[in-house]
C-alpha positions as CSV (number, residue, x, y, z in Angstrom):
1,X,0.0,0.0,0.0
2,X,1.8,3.3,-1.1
3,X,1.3,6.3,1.5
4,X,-0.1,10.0,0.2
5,X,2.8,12.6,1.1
6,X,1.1,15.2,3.1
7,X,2.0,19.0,3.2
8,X,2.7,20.8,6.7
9,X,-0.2,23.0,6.3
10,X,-2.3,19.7,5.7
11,X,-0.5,17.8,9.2
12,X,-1.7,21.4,10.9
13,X,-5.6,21.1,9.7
14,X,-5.6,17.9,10.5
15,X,-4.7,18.9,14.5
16,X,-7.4,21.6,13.9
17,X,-9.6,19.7,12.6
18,X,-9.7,17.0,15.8
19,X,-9.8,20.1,18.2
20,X,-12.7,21.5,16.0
21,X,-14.8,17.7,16.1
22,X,-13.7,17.9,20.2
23,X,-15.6,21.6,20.2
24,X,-12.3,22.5,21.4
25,X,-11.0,25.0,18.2
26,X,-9.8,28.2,19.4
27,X,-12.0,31.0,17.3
28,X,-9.1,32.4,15.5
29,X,-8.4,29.2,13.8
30,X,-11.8,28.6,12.4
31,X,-11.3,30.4,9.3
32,X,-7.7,29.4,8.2
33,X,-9.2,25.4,9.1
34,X,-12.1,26.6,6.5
35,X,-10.2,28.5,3.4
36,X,-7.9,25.2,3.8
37,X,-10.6,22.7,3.9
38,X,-11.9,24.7,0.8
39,X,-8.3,24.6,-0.9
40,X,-8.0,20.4,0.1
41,X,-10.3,18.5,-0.9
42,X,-8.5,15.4,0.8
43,X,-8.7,17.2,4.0
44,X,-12.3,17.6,3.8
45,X,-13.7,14.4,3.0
46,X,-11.1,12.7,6.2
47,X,-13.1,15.7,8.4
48,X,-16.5,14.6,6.9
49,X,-15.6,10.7,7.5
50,X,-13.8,11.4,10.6
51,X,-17.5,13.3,12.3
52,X,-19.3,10.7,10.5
53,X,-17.6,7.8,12.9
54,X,-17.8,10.1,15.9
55,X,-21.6,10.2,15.2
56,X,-21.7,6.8,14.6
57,X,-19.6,5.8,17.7
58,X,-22.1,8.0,19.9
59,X,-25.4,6.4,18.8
60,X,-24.2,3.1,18.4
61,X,-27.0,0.9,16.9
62,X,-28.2,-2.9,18.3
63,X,-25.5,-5.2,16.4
64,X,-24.5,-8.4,16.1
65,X,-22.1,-10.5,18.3
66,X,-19.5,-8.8,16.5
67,X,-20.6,-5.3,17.5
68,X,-18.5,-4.4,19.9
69,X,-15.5,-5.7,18.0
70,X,-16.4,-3.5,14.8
71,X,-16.6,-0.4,17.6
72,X,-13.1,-1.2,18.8
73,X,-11.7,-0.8,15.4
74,X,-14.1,1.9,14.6
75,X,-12.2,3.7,17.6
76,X,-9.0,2.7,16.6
77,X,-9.3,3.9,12.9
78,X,-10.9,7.2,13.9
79,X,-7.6,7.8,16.6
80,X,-5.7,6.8,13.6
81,X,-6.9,9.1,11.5
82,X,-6.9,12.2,14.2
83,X,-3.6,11.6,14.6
84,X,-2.5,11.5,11.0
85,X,-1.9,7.8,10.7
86,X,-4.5,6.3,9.3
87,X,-6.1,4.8,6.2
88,X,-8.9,3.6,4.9
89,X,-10.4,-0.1,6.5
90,X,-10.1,-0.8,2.8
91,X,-6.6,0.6,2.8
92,X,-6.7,3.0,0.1
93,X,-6.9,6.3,1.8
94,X,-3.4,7.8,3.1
95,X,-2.6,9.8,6.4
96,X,-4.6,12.2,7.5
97,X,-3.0,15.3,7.4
């Protein structure tokens, strides 16, 4: 699996971007986050998948026996991806960042 190459200002807004999902963004960051989520469209679909398992990790539904195990890595991806390591479950997505 090759790994996307991220820029610095990408790494950054990917930082922002978990403070922002934590409610946690200081104002004066909110608009350079936003002209670069505008400018990357990479950075903005991780943020859009990255709320998406936060919502779906808060209001888990009735599952399975495997439930809690696909929650677990659910976690694990989404840490993975705050923190600039992760990829897609189907591994095609690079780092966050």
């Amino acid at each position: 699996m090759s790994r996307l190459r991220t820029s610095p200002a990408c790494r950054e807004a990917a930082r922002w971007a978990e403070a922002y999902l934590d409610g946690e963004l200081p104002p004066e960051h909110w608009t350079v986050l936003a002209d670069h989520l505008h400018r990357c469209v990479d950075c903005g679909m991780r943020l859009e998948l990255a709320a998406r398992i936060r919502a779906a990790l808060a209001h888990p539904r009735a599952g399975g026996a495997d439930a809690p195990d696909t929650l677990e890595r659910l976690r694990d991806f989404a840490h993975r991806l705050a923190d600039g390591s992760g990829s897609d479950p189907g591994g095609s997505a690079g780092p966050v960042g």
